[in-house]
N, C-alpha and C positions, 0 to 999 in steps of 0.2 A: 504494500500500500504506500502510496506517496505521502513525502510529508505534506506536500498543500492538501491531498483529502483529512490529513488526520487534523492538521488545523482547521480546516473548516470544519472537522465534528468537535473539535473543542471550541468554536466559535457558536456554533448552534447548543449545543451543552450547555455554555456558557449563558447564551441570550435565553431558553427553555428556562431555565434558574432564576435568572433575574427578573424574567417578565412573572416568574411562577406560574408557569406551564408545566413545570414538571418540579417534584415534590420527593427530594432523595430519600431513600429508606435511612430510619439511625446509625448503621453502620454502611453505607453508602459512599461513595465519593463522586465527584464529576470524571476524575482522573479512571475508577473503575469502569463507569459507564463509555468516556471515550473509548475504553480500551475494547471492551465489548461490541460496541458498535465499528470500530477498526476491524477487529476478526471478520464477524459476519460477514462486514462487506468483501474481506478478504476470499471469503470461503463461499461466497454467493456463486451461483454455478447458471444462474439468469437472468434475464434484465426486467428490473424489478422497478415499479410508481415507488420514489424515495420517498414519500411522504408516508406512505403506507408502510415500505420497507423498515424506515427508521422507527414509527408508532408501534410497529408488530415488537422489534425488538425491544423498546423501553417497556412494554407494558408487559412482557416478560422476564424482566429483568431482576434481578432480587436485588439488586443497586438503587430501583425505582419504589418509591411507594404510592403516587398517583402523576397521572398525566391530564392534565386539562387542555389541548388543545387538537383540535381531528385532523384528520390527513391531509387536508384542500390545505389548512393553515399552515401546518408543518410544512408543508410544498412553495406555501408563497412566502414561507420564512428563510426556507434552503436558498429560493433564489435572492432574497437579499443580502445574503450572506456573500 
């Protein structure tokens, strides 16, 4: 994985936090979750709606304890990033 996608998922991580769209578990970190979301994409074997992609894996995540934002958002959040 390149370092410009892993910054950019530390920059959507980062914005998900801030905005509180997304709500870490107690033992949680941003750094675990980028890292999570780095593999996936690594190990992805399709081409996959990011929005979707990345909601599927936070809300399975045990890094995550809630998400509040839906895939259209998370999509027009990726491209501002």
């Amino acid at each position: 994985m390149s370092f410009a996608m892993s910054a950019i998922v530390e920059r959507l991580i980062d914005r998900l936090v801030s905005d509180e769209h997304l709500i870490l578990a107690p033992h949680g970190t941003k750094a675990a979750v980028c890292a999570e979301i780095v593999l996936a994409m690594a190990q992805r074997t399709r081409p996959a709606q990011l929005g979707a992609f990345f909601s599927g894996i936070l809300v399975r995540s045990e890094h995550v304890e809630e998400l509040f934002i839906d895939d259209a958002s998370l999509s027009r959040l990726l491209s501002d990033l």
